[in-house]
N, C-alpha and C positions, 0 to 999 in steps of 0.2 A: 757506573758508566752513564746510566742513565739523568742523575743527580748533575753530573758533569755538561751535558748536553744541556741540559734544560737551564743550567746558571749561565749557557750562553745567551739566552733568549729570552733574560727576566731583565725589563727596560727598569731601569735605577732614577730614580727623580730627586732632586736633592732639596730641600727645606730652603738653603736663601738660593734664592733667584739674583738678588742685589741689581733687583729692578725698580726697586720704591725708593732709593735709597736719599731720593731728590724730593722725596713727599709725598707720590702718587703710585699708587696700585693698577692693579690689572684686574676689572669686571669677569667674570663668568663667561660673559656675550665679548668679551674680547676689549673692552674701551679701557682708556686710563684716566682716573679720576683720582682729587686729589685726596689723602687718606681723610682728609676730615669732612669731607664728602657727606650729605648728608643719606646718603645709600650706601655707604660702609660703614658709616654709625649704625645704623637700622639691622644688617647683618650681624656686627660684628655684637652688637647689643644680642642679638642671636645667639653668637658662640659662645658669650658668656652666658647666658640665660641655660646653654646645651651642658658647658663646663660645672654649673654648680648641678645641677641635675643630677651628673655624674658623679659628684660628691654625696649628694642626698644617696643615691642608690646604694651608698656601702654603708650607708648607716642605718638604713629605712629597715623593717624588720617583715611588714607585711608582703606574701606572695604578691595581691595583687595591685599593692603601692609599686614595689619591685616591676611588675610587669608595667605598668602603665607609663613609668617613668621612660623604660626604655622605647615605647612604642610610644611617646613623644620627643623623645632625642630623635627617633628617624624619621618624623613628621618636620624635627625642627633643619632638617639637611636640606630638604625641600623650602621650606619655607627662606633658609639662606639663598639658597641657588636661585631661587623667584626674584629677589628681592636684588640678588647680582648679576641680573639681566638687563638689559635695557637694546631695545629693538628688534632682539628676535625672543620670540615665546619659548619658557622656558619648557621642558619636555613633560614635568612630572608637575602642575602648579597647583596650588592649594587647590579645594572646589568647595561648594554647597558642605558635600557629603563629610568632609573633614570636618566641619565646623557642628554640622549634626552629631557627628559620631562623639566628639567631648559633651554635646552640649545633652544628650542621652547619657553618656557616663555622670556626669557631674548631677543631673535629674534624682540620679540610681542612687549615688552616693547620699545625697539630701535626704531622700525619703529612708534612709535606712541610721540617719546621721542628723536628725530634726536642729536646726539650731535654735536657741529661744532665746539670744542676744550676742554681743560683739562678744571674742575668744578673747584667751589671751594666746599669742603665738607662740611657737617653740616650748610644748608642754613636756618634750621629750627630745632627744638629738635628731632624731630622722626628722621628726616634724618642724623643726628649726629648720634643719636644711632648705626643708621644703617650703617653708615660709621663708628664707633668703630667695628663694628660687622664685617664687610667687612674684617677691617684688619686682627681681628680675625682670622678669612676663610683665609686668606693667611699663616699665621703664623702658621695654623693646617695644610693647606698644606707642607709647609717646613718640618714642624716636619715627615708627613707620609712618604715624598719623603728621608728623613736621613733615615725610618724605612726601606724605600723599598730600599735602599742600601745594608741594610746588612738581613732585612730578607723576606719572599715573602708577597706582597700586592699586592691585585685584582688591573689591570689597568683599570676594571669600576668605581672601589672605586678612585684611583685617578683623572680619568678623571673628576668627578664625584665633587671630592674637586675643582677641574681649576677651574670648571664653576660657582661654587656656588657664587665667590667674584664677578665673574663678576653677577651674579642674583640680587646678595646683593646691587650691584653699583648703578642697574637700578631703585632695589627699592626704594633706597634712594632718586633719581631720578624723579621721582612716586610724593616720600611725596613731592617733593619742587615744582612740575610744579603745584600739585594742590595748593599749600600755592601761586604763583605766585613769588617761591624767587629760580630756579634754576638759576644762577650765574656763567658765564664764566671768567676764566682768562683774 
């Protein structure tokens, strides 16, 4: 009975909209901008950056590779949502503290993880991933820093992008010291 009730009152949203179908999207903050936009590049570079993550994580073998990946996919829903605002402040935006908090992990990671020259990448499957991912994280940078040319972007939110490839590096990093296969040039 109770089951019955409640599926009256569970609001259904459906995946196309077949509102872009002309070229242009719908912002966060409500505006329509055309998809090649260069603030839906800079997101969507996002989503993909969150998408192979996702893939890293079922490969990755370390607890706290595992952990860290996910408590950067929900840093990266934020960092989307900042990025698909424009005129009103987005509620949850990157800050200082986000950028600190990687830039202490990746510290952590170095001093337990010394490097003494360039790696070679993907010395294991998880760590591949994660160096796809890395690139990622770079390539989402570019795209925000063309965004922050021409329109304004938080310099928490960028700094914030720098750090994460270098996080990503370390994880990968991570996966291979434990496998026994990190690999110097």
């Amino acid at each position: 009975m109770m089951k019955t009730i409640l599926k009256q009152y569970v609001y259904r949203m459906s995946i196309m909209t077949r509102t872009g179908d002309d070229g242009d999207t719908g912002l966060w903050s409500g505006e329509r901008v055309g998809k090649d936009d260069l603030r839906v590049e800079a997101y969507g570079t996002i989503d993909e950056l969150s998408s192979a993550l996702g893939v890293a994580r079922h490969i990755c073998m370390e607890d706290e590779v595992l952990y860290a990946i996910e408590e950067i996919q929900r840093v990266l829903f934020r960092v989307a949502g900042e990025l698909a605002s424009v005129g009103i402040p987005f509620d949850r935006p990157i800050t200082a503290g986000d950028e600190a908090k990687i830039a202490v992990k990746t510290s952590s990671l170095e001093e337990r993880i010394p490097l003494r020259g360039f790696v070679i990448p993907g010395m294991t499957a998880g760590s591949a991933a994660l160096d796809m991912a890395r690139t990622i994280a770079r390539r989402a940078e570019r795209r925000v820093v063309a965004l922050a040319r021409k329109e304004d972007v938080s310099i928490d939110l960028r700094k914030f992008l720098n750090r994460l490839s270098d996080y990503i590096f370390m994880l990968a990093r991570a996966e291979e010291v434990a496998a026994g296969k990190l690999t110097f040039v």
